[in-house]
N, C-alpha and C positions, 0 to 999 in steps of 0.2 A: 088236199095234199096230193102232189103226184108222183105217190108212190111208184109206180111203175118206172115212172123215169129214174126217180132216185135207186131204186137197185139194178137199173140199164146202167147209172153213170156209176154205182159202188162198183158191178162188174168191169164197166173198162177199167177204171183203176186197178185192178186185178189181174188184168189181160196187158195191164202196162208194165206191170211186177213181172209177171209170167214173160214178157216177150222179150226184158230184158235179160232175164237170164238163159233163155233158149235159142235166140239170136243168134246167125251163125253169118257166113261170109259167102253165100250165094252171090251170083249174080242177081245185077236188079233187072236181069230181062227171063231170070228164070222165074219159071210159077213158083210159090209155095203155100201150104193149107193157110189159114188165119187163125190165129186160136179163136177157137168156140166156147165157152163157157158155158159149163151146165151144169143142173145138179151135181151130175157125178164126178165134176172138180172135185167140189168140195168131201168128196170122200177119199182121196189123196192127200197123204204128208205135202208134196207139193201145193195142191190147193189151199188145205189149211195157213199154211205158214204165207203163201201168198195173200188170203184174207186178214191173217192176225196184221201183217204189215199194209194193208190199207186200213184195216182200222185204228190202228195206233194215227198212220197219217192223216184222219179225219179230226185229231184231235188236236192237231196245228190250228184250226179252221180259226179259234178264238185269238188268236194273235197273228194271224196273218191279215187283218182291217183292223174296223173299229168294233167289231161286233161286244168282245166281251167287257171292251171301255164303255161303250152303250147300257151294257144293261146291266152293267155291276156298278159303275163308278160315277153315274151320275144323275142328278137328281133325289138326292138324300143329303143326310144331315154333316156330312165330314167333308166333302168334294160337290163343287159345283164344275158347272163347264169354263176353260178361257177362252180367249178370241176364238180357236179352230172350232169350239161346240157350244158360243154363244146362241149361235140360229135352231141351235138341234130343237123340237119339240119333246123329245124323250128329258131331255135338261130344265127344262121348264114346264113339261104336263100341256104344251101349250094343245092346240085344235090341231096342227100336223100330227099329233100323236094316234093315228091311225092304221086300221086293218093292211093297208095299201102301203106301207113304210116298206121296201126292199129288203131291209137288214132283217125283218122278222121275217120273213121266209127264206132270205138266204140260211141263217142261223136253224132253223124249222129245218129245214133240206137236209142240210149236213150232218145233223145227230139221226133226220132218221136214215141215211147213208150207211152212217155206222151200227144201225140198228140193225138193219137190214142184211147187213153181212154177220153180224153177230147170229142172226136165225138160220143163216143158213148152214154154218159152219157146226151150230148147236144140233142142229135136223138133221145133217150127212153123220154127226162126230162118231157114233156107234158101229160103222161099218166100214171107219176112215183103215187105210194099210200103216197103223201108227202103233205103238208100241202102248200098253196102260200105261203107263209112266207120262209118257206125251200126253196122251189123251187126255190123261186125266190134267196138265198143266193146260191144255187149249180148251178144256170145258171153263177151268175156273178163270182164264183169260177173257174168254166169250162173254161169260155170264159177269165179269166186273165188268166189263165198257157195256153194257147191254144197259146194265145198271146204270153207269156213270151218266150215259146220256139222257138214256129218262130222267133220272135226278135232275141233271141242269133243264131239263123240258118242263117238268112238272114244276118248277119252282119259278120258273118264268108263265108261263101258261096256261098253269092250274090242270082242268079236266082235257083229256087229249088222247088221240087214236092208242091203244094199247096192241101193237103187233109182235107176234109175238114167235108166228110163225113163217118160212119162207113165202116169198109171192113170188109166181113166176108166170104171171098172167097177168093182161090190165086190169087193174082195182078201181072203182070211182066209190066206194060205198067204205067208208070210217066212219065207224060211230066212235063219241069220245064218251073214254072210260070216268067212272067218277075217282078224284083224288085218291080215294082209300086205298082201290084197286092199283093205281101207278105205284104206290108206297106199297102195298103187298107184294108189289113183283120186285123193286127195286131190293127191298129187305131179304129177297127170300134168293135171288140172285146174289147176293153178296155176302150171305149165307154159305152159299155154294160155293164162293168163289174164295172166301177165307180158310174153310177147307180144304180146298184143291190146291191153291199155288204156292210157288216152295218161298221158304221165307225167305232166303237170298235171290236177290236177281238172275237172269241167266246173262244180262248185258244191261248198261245201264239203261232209266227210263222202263224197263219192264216193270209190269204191275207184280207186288207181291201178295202174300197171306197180311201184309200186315200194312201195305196201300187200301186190301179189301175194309182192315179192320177197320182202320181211322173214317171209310169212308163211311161205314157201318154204323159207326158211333155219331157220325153226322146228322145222315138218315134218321135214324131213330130220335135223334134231339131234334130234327126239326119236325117231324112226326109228332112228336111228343109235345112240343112249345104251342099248337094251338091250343087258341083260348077259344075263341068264339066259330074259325073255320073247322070244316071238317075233313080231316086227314085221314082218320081212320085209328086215331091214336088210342093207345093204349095204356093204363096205370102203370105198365110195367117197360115204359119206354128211356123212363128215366135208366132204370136200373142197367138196361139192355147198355144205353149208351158208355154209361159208364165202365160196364163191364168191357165192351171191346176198346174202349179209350186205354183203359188200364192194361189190355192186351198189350198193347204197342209200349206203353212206356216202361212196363216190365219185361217185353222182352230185349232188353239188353243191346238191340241191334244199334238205333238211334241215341245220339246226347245233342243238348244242347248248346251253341257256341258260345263261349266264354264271353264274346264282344257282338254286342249288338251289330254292330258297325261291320262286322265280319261275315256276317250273311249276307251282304249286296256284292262285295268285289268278285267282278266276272274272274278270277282267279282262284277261286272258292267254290264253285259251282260242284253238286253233285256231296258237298260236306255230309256232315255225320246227323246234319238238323234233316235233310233232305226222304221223304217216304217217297212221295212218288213227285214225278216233273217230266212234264211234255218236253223233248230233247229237239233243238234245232243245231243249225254245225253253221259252220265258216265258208263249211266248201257250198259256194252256190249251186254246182248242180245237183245236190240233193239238198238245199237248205228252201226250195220254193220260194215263197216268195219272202221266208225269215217271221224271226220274231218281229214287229212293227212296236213293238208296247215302249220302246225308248223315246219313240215320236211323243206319245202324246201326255207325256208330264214333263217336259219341259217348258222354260219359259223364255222369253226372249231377252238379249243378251247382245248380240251381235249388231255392229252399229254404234254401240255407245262407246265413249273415248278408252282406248286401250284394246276394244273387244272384237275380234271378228272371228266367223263362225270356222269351227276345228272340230274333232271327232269326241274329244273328251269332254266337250259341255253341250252335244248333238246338235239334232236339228228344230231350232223352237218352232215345232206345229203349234202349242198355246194351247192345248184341248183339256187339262185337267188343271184344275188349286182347290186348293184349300179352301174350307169358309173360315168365317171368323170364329166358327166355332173352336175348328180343330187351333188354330194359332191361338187363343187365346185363353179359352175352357177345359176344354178335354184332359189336359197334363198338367201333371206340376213341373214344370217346366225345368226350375233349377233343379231338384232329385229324379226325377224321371232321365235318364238320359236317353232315353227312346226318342224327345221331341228333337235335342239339336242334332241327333245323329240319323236322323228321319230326312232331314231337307238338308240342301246345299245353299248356305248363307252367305260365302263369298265366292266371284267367279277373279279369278285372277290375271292380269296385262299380260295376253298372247299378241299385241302388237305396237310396239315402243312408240310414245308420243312425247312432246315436248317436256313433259313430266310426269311420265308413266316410264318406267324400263320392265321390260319384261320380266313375269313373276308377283310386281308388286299390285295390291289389292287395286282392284278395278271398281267393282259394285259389290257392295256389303248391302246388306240384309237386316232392318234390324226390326225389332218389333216396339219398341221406346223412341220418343222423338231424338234428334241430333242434339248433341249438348258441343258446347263452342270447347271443351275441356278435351272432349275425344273427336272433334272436330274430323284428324287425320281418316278415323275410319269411315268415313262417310264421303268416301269418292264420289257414290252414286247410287243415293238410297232413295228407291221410287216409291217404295212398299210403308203404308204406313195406317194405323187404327182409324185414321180421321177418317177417311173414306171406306167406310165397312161394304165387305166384297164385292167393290167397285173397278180394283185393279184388276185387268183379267191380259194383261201383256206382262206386267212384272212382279215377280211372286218369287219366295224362295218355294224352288222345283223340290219336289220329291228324290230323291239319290236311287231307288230301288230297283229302278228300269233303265240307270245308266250302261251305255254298250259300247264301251272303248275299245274293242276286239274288230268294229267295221275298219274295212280297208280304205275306204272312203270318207272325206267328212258329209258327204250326198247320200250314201250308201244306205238306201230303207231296211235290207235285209239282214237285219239283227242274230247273232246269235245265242244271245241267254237263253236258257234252260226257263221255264215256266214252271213256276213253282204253284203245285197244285195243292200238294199236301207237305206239311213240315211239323217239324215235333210241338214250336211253341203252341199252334194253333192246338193238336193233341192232350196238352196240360190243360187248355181251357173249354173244353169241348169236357174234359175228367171232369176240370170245378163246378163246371156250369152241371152240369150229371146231377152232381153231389150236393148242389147247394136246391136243385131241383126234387132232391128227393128229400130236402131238409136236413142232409148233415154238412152246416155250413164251418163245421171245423175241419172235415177232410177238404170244402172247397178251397178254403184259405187258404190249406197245407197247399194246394197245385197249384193256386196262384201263385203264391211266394216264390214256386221254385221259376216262374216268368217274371217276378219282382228283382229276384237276387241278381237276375242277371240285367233287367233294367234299369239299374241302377248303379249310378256310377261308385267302381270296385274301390280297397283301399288299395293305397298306393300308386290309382290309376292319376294317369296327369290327365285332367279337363279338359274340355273345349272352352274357349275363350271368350263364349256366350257366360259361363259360369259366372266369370267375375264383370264380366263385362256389360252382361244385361241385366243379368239376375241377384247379382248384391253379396255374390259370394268374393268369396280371399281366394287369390290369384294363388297362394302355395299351399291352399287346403288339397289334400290328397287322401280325407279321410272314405271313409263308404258310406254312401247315403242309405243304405237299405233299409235302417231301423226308420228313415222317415218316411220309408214307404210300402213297409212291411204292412198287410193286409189285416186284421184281426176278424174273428167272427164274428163277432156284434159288427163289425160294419155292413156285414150284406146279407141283415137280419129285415132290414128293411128295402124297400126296392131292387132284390136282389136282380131282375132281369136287367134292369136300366142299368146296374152296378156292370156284370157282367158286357152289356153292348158296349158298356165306355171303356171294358179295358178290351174287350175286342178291335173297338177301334183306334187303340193306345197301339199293341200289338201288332195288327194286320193292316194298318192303314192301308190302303192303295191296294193291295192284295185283292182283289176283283170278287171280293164277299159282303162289302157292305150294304145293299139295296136288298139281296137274298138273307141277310143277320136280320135288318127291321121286318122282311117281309114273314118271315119266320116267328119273328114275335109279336107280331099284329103292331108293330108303331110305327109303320113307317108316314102314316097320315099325319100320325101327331109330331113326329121329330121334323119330318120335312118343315110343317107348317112353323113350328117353333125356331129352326135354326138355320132354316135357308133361304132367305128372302127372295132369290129367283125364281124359285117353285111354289112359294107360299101362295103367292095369288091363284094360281090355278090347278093345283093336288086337289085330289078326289079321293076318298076312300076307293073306289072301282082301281083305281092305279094300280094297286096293289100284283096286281096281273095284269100281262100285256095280252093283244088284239089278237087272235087269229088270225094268220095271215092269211088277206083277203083272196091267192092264188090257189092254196088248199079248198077255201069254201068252194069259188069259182067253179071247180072241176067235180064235186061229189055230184052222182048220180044215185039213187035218191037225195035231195037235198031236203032238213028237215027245218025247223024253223030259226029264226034267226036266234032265239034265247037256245035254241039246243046246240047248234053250230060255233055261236059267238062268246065271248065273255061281255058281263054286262056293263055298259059304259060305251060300247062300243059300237053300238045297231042302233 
């Protein structure tokens, strides 16, 4: 890894922060100093706050490409790749799945960027011209994205360089720490960092005490979940988790939305479910290059009779679906109403044909063959069981990463919020605790309160799937909860498989599914069982990706390829 370079490029980001706000109206034929970056920035109010705000911006990096589509959302048991990530070798395990792949040292680079500004800011903070009060909010800032990114490193990577202090000299010499150790700092940082930062934001997108806590409660559950790897886990990891899960849900700050359906509309953003969330904006010159994640769960659309492409049904890149697991297994389809409110099943005539007017259904969706009775709603149904996850251009899209706020219908530069952390995932994160420590009546109890609200309310009027696919009465408006109300004798047995399936009931698409199996040692067996593109070529070794082969390259002493590498991989 080239360290060096990567706190040369955290510092210019620094010096970009800094220039622009000390920028004045010189002539450009007069001289003026450059800023210089050094240590003793960082012991400046100015410095800090210039670091805090490169670090928060390195935390775009995952939605600004494909990177965290890569490594979250494909090649597991819920989402396969379509057209745009048929070719990927990460989607399929295929022989491209290599040391040499760009994206893992791009992604590599960029957490230890922010690592790297987090140590320095941690090293100056004690003699910084900042008030205790301050100080003490920019240690627990530090110390959570310090945190934050090892987490996402170690859980992709496994064993990996533990830095920890500033470098202000060229490095070639990283030894990689064993697991234990990443999860000892990561725990013990976020530790520090649930104590430090206030529990209200100071502006949106700030980390709080109680972003630290959830993340806390993560940490430790996945510490905790190995079976056969070694983390460094502890008997008392369960308890831990739970304990800071129940932090957050008793402090009063957070609730959860009454409508499933109410947590995607970019008009909603920042709600009462929302802990923490990577923030991007409208205004292009500070939005980079945008959130991207609307790209790649779409499907295509455009072209067919009635359809051409506009900002509210995006742009079909084709890079994410569904397998047949999730359409078919995972839910109960009619009481769950998390499945039809999950995807978008009709796309409606934005351009009038001989017998299309604008507005009237175009392409419907269905999961049941066409019957000559409902004849009318099947404009143009391509999607269908007979070819199991063969369709990879037409698919009902996921709804979660829709971005009707572009000015453009071309326009990559998305600006939803990134939702990192949110309450429902905090309820299951408690049950999972609780059902881990064996009291599977308190787990119930916090499922439920994710049941009550997945499930369609009384009074609520249906989606039209209800009666339509699933065999219910068009003027039922009763509440399905009691058919999906959780009991504890149900996840007395198989409780982790229980728990991954309402994870992925829950979270779907949310860029945690391949890091949830890797967590519970299944991702060999789920892959091989439910996603026929990756079945032929999954390896146990998968489970952790390659050292990127740019880091090896440059270590001076270089040890051997089993110390350097993960195995599968040399």
């Amino acid at each position: 890894m080239k360290i060096y370079n990567s706190i040369y490029s955290a510092k210019m980001a620094v010096i970009a922060a800094f220039s622009i706000v000390t920028a004045g109206c010189d002539s450009f034929l007069e001289e003026t100093e450059i800023p210089r970056i050094t240590a003793d920035f960082y012991s400046t109010r100015q410095g800090v706050e210039a670091a805090k705000d490169a670090v928060y911006s390195y935390m775009r990096y995952g939605m600004g490409g494909e990177y965290v589509n890569l490594f979250t959302e494909l090649g597991h048991d819920l989402i396969s790749g379509a057209d745009g990530a048929l070719g990927y070798p990460i989607n399929t395990y295929g022989a491209g799945l290599n040391s040499t792949m760009s994206n893992f040292y791009g992604y590599w680079e960029n957490c230890y960027k922010g690592i790297n500004i987090t140590n320095e800011v941690l090293q100056a903070l004690d003699n910084t011209d900042m008030t205790d009060s301050e100080r003490k909010t920019a240690f627990g800032e530090m110390s959570f994205f310090r945190a934050y990114y090892y987490f996402d490193l170690v859980q992709q990577f496994g064993k990996i360089p533990l830095v920890t202090e500033a470098v202000h000299e060229a490095r070639t010499e990283f030894k990689r720490a064993p697991i234990a150790e990443v999860y000892q700092l990561i725990i013990s940082d976020l530790r520090n960092a649930e104590a430090s930062l206030p529990e209200t934001p100071s502006a949106t997108g700030k980390a709080t005490r109680y972003a630290a806590a959830h993340l806390l409660s993560k940490a430790y559950l996945t510490r905790g979940s190995a079976v056969t790897d070694d983390r460094g886990q502890k008997s008392t990891d369960a308890d831990s988790a739970l304990y800071y899960a129940q932090t957050v849900i008793n402090s009063g700050k957070y609730g959860l939305l009454d409508n499933f359906s109410s947590l995607w509309s970019m008009d909603n953003m920042g709600n009462s479910e929302v802990i923490f969330s990577v923030q991007f904006t409208t205004n292009l010159i500070y939005n980079g290059s945008g959130n991207l994640s609307h790209l790649y769960w779409t499907a295509m659309y455009e072209g067919k009779p009635g359809m051409v492409r506009d900002i509210e049904n995006g742009r079909p890149y084709r890079f994410h679906r569904a397998t047949n697991r999730t359409y078919f297994e995972l839910f109960d389809r009619k009481n769950d109403a998390r499945f039809y409110k999950s995807f978008k099943w009709v796309f409606y005539c934005n351009r009038a044909t001989a017998t299309l007017a604008i507005g009237d259904t175009a392409i419907y969706y269905s999961l049941n063959p066409p019957r000559a009775d409902r004849e009318y709603l099947y404009t143009y149904t391509q999607w269908n069981r007979g070819a199991p996850n063969s369709n990879n251009t037409f698919y009902p899209p996921l709804v979660k990463y829709i971005d009707n706020k572009r000015t453009a219908m071309n326009d990559t530069g998305g600006s939803r919020e990134w939702l990192r952390m949110r309450l429902g995932e905090t309820y299951l994160l408690a049950a999972e605790a609780a059902g881990r420590k064996g009291d599977f009546e308190l787990a119930a109890t916090y499922l439920n309160v994710i049941r009550r609200r997945a499930s369609w309310k009384e009074g609520e009027a249906k989606m039209s799937q209800y009666w339509v696919e699933e065999g219910g009465a068009a003027d039922d408006r009763s509440s399905t909860y009691p058919l999906i109300e959780v009991k504890a004798d149900d996840l007395r047995t198989n409780f982790v498989d229980f728990m991954l399936d309402e994870r992925g009931r829950e979270l779907l698409g949310e860029y945690m599914r391949w890091e949830d199996l890797v967590r519970c040692e299944k991702l060999y067996e789920y892959v091989s069982k439910y996603n026929p593109d990756a079945a032929p070529n999954i390896k146990d070794y998968h489970k952790l990706r390659p050292i990127p082969q740019n880091h090896i390259d440059r270590l001076s002493p270089k040890g051997t390829a089993e110390e350097e590498q993960n195995p599968g991989y040399f």
